[in-house]
C-alpha positions in Angstrom: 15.9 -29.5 -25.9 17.7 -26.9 -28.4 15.8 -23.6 -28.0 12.5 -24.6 -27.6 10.5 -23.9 -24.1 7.2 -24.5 -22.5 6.2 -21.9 -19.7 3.0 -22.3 -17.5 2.3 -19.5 -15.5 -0.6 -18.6 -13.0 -1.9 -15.3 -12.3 -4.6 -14.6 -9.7 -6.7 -11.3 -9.9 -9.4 -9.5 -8.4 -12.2 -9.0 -10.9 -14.5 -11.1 -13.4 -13.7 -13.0 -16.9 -15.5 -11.1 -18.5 -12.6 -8.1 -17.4 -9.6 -9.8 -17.8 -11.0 -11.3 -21.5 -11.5 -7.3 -22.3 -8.2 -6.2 -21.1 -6.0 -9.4 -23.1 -8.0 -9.4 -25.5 -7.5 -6.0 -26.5 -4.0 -6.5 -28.5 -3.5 -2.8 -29.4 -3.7 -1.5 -25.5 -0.7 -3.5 -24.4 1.8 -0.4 -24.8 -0.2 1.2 -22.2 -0.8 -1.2 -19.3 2.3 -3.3 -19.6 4.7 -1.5 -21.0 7.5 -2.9 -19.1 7.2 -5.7 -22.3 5.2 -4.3 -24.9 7.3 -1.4 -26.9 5.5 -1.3 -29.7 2.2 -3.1 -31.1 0.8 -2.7 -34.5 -2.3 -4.5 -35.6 -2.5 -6.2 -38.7 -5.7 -7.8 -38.6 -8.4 -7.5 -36.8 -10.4 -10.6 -36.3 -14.1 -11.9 -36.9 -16.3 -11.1 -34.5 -14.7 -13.7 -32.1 -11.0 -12.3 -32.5 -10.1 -15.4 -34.1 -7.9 -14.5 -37.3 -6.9 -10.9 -35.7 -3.5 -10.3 -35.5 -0.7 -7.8 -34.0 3.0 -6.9 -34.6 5.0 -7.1 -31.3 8.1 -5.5 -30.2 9.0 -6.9 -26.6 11.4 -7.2 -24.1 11.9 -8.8 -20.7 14.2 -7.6 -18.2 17.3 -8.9 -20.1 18.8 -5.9 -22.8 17.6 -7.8 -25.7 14.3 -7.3 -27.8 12.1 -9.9 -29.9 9.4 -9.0 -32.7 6.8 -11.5 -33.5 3.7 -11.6 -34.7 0.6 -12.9 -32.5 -2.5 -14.7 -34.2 -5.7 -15.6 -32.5 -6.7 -18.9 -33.6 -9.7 -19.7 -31.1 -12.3 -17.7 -30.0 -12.1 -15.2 -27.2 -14.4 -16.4 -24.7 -14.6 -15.2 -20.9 -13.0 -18.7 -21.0 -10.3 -17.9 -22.6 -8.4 -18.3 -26.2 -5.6 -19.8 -28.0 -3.0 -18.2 -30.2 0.2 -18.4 -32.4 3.4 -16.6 -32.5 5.7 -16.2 -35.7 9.0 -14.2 -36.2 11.5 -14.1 -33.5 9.3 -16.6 -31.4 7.9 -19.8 -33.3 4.8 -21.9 -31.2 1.8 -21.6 -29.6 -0.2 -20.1 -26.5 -3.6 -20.8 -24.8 -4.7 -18.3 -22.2 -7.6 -19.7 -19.7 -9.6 -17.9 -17.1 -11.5 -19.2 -14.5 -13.3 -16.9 -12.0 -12.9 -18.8 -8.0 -14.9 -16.3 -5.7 -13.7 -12.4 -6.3 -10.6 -13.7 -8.2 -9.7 -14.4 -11.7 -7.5 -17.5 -11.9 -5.9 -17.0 -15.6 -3.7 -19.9 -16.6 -1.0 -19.3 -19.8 0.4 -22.0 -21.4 2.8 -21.7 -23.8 5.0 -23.5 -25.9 7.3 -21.1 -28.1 10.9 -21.9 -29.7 13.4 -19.0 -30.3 14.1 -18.2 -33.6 16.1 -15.1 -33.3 19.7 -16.1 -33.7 21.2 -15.0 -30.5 18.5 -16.8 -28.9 18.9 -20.1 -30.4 23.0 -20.2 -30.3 22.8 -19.6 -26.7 19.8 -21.3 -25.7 22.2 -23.9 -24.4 24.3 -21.9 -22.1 21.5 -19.5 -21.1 18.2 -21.2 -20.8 18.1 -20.3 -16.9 18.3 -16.8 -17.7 16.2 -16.8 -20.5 13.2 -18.5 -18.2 13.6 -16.0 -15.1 13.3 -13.4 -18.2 10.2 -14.7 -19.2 9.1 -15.2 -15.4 10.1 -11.6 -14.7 7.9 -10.3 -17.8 5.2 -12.8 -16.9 5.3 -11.1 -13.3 5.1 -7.7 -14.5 2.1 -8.8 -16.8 -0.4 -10.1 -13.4 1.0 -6.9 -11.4 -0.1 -4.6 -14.8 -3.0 -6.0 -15.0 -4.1 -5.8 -11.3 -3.7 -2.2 -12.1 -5.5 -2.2 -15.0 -8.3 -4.2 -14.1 -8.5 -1.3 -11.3 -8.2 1.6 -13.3 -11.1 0.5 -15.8 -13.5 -0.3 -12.7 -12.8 3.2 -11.2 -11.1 6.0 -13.8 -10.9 8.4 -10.9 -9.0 5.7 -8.3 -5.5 6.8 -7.7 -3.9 4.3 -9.5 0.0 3.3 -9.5 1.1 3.7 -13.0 2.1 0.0 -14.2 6.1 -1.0 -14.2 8.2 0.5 -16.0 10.5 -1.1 -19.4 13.9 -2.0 -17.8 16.6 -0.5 -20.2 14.4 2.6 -21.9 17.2 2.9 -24.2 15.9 -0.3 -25.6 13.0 1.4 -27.1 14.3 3.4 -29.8 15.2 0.2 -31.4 
């Protein structure tokens, strides 16, 4: 068991594959319309005409005061299907993202298998796994509700639009 998880999450959205594989595929726009995880992204790479080789520089967060950085690799093809990546740094695995349009909604399907690398993560993984997978359901959470928003926004720029959430523990930020 150690420190290694596999999360499966479901998110349901109104709009088309070919929206949703424009919004998460677009690495560098994360700050903006989920920015209750994403701090900071760099890019690194940018990919073949597919995606597949591009790469980004994360700074997250969940709802718990801690922080990760890894680095995210496309290693599939973005399709309106979906694609797969990699994660290195404080995160070690693998994620496949799959979208399937079922009438007006987007059924997007994550799968991903990651171990934690960062020290405090992997000393504690025994005593706090629970609270480590609600953190991860409460960022995956905020993720379908910023892109509802999202999705919105880039179909009608003039819609009064909720912002997206908010980063729990702004302090966090600076770091």
């Amino acid at each position: 068991m150690g420190s290694a998880y596999h999360f499966l999450t479901e998110w349901r959205v109104a709009g088309t594959t070919a929206e949703v594989r424009a919004v998460l595929s677009d690495g560098p726009s994360l700050t903006r319309w989920w920015p209750s995880v994403y701090l900071s992204v760099v890019q690194l790479e940018p990919g073949d005409a597919d995606g597949v080789g591009g790469a980004i520089a994360l700074h997250t967060k969940g709802w718990l005061p801690y922080t990760l950085r890894w680095t995210l690799r496309v290693t599939e093809p973005i399709t309106e299907a979906g694609y797969a990546l990699t994660a290195s740094g404080d995160l070690d695995g693998a994620g496949r993202w799959t979208f399937r349009q079922q009438g007006p909604e987007v059924v997007i399907t994550y799968d991903w298998r990651v171990q934690a690398t960062k020290p405090l993560l992997r000393r504690l993984s025994w005593l706090l796994r629970p609270a480590f997978a609600a953190n991860h359901r409460w960022a995956m959470a905020k993720g379908e509700e910023s892109l509802a928003l999202e999705l919105r926004r880039r179909r009608d720029p003039d819609a009064a639009v909720p912002p997206p959430p908010p980063a729990t523990f702004a302090w966090l930020r600076r770091g």
